[in-house]
N, C-alpha and C positions, 0 to 999 in steps of 0.2 A: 331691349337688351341685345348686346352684341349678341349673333350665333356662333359666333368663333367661343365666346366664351363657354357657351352651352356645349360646343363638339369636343370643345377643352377638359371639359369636367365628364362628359360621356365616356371619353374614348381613358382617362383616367382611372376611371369607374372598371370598364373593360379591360386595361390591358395590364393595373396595377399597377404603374411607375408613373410620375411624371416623365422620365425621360424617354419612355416608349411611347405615350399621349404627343411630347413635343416632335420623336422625328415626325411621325405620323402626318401632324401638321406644320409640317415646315417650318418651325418656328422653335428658338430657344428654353430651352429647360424655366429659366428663369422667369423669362417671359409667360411661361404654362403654371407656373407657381403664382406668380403674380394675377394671373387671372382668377385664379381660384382663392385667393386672399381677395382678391378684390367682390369675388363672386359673395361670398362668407359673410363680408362685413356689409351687402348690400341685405343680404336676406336676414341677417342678425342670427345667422345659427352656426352649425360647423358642420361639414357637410361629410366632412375625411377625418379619419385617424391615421396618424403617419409613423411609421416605425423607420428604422433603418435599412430594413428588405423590400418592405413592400408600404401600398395604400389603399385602407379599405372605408368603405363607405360607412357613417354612424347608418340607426336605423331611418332619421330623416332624410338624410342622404341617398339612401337605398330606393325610399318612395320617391323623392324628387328626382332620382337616375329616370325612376322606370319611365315618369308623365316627359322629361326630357328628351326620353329617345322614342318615344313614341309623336312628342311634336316635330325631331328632326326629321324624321321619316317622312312625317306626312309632307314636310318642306322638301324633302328629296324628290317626293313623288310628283309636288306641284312643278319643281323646276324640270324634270323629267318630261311632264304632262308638256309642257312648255315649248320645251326643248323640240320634243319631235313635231305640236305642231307649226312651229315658226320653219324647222327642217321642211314639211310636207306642202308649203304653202309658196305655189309655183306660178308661173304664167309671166306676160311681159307687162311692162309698168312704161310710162311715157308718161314726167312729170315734165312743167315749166316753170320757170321761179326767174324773175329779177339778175341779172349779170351780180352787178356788187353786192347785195344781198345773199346771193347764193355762195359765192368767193369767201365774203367776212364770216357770216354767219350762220349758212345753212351747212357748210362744207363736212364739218365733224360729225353734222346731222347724219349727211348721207351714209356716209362710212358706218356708224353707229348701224342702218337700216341696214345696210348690205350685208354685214355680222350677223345680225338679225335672222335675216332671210335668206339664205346663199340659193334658196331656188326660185327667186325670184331673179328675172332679167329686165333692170332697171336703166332707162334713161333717161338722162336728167338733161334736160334742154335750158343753157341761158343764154334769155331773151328779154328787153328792156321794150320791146314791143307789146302790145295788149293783143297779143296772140287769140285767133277764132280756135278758142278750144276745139269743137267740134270737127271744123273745118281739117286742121292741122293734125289729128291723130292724137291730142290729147286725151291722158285719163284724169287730169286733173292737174289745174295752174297756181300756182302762188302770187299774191295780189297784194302790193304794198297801197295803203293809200284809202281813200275811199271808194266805195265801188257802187256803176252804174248800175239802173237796176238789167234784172236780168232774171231768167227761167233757169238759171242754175242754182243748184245748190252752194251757199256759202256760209263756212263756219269760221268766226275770229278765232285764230290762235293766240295772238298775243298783240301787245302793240310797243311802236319803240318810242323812247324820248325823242324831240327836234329842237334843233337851236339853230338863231339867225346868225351869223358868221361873218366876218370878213377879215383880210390879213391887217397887221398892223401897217405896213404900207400904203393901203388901199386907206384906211382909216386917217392916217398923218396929212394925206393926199388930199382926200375929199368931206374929213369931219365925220362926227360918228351921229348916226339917226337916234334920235330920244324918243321917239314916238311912231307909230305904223305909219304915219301919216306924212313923214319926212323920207319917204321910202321911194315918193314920186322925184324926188329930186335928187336920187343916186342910180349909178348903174347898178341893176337886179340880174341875179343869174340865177333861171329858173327849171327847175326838174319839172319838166311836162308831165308826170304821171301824176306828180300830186294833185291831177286835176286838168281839166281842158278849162276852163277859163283860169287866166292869171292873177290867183285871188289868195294871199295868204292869211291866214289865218292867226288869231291872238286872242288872247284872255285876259283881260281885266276883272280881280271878281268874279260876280256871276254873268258877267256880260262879256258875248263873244264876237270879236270886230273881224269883219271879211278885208282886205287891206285887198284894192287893185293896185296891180304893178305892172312896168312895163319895162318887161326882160331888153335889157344889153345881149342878154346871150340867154338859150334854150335849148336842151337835150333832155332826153330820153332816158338818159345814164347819169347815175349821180357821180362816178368817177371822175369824169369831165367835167362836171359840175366843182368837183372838189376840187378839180387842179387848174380850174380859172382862178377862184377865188383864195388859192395860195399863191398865186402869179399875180395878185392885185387887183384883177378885172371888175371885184365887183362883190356884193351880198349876195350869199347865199341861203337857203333855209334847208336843210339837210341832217338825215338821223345821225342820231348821238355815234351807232354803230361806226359808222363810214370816216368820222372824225373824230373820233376819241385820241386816237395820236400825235395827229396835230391840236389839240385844245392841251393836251400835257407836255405838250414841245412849246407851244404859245405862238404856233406857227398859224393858227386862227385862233381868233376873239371871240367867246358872243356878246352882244349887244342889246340892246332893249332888253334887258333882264330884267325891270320891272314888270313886263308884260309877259306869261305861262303861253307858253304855246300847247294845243292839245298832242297829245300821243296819237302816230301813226299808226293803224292799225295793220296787220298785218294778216291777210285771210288765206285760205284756201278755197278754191271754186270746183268744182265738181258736177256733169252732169245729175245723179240721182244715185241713190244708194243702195236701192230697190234693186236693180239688175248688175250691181257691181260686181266685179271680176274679185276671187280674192289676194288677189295682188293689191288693188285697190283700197279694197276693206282694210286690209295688211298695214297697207300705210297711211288710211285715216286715223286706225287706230294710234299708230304712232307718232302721225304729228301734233298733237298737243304736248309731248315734250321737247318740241323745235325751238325751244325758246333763246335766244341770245343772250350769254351773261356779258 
């Protein structure tokens, strides 16, 4: 249930009008009526008796006031609880995350953190390189792709759709691939981090085909990536994130759509948790809600 509706019918209860309930909460007369009719007809009883002066609570009303303003409270005191320690929770932060990654879809992330924690002193490094966490002064990296192994700590956040791509130019030009295996015979443009060998990936079924390719062109950066393969140069294989505007502009295709490509995963890497700072803690907590919509 809404809480606006419950603070609706509290501060009702308390102040005796709707129209003192509504300045209260910012919100129209009507609109504070409306909620309390809508409140009524959800619990099947009447919760008010209304005169022309004033509004007083029936005796069900009364009891449902008291258990109401005693749940807001205790909600007052969790957001409170909350508040001061997200406020109390200080120190320096040094993330790194992916260039277009971090631009498209981690960016409202961050902002979201920094509200969050204003005593926290955060930077955010983007870097399309596979950065020595340790080396570099990192507290923890963001990782598209699959990851080698390693003595760090890694937790999946989330992962993205990928589609094979290329412009209709490119396609009018060079004929369009019907299978992984017609991939050897077109120019490929390959994001290096989905892997040190040039090897993509498909799904038939239950059976998953490793497709070698041999890149026209390779980078680090999917942004380049993108804007080969809108200039004609060639297939690409790239998350949905990065081209979503061009695939609604029809500015890229994808192709082999009978064949599912797996979702990218997208991690976090982190030395250990054990001795983390809580800056750190702070924002492991909070990125499982990093998710891209």
């Amino acid at each position: 249930m809404d809480t606006n509706v419950l603070k609706a019918y509290a501060l009702i209860v308390e102040d005796g009008t709707f129209s003192a309930a509504a300045r209260r909460l910012g919100i129209s007369k009507s609109m504070c009526s409306k909620y309390i009719s809508d409140l009524e007809e959800s619990l099947g009883t009447r919760l008010l008796t209304r005169s022309t002066r004033s509004v007083k609570p029936t005796a069900i009303g009364l009891e449902y006031y008291h258990k109401v303003r005693r749940i807001l409270d205790l909600l007052e005191e969790a957001n409170e609880c909350a508040k001061t320690e997200s406020s109390s929770t200080t120190g320096r932060l040094r993330i790194g995350s992916p260039v277009s990654y971090s631009l498209r879809a981690l960016q409202p992330h961050i902002l979201q953190f920094l509200d969050r924690y204003p005593g926290i002193q955060l930077e955010s490094v983007f870097d399309d390189k596979k950065s020595d966490l340790i080396a570099e002064g990192f507290d923890a990296v963001i990782r598209i792709g699959d990851l080698a192994d390693t003595s760090m700590v890694a937790r999946r956040l989330h992962s993205v759709r990928c589609l094979v791509v290329a412009s209709p130019v490119y396609l009018e030009r060079q004929g369009t691939p019907e299978q992984p295996s017609d991939l050897t015979n077109h120019m490929v443009l390959h994001y290096t981090n989905m892997g040190s060998a040039a090897t993509w990936p498909f799904q038939k079924e239950n059976e998953t085909i490793w497709q070698k390719v041999y890149p026209h062109f390779a980078a680090n950066n999917g942004e380049i990536i993108r804007a080969a393969a809108l200039a004609g140069h060639g297939i690409a294989y790239l998350p949905e994130f990065l081209i979503r505007e061009d695939l609604e502009s029809g500015a890229l295709v994808p192709i082999m759509t009978g064949f599912s490509r797996p979702d990218m995963p997208i991690s976090i890497v982190y030395p250990s948790r054990k001795n983390a700072s809580a800056a750190l803690k702070a924002f492991l907590e909070f990125a499982p809600s990093m998710e891209y919509i």
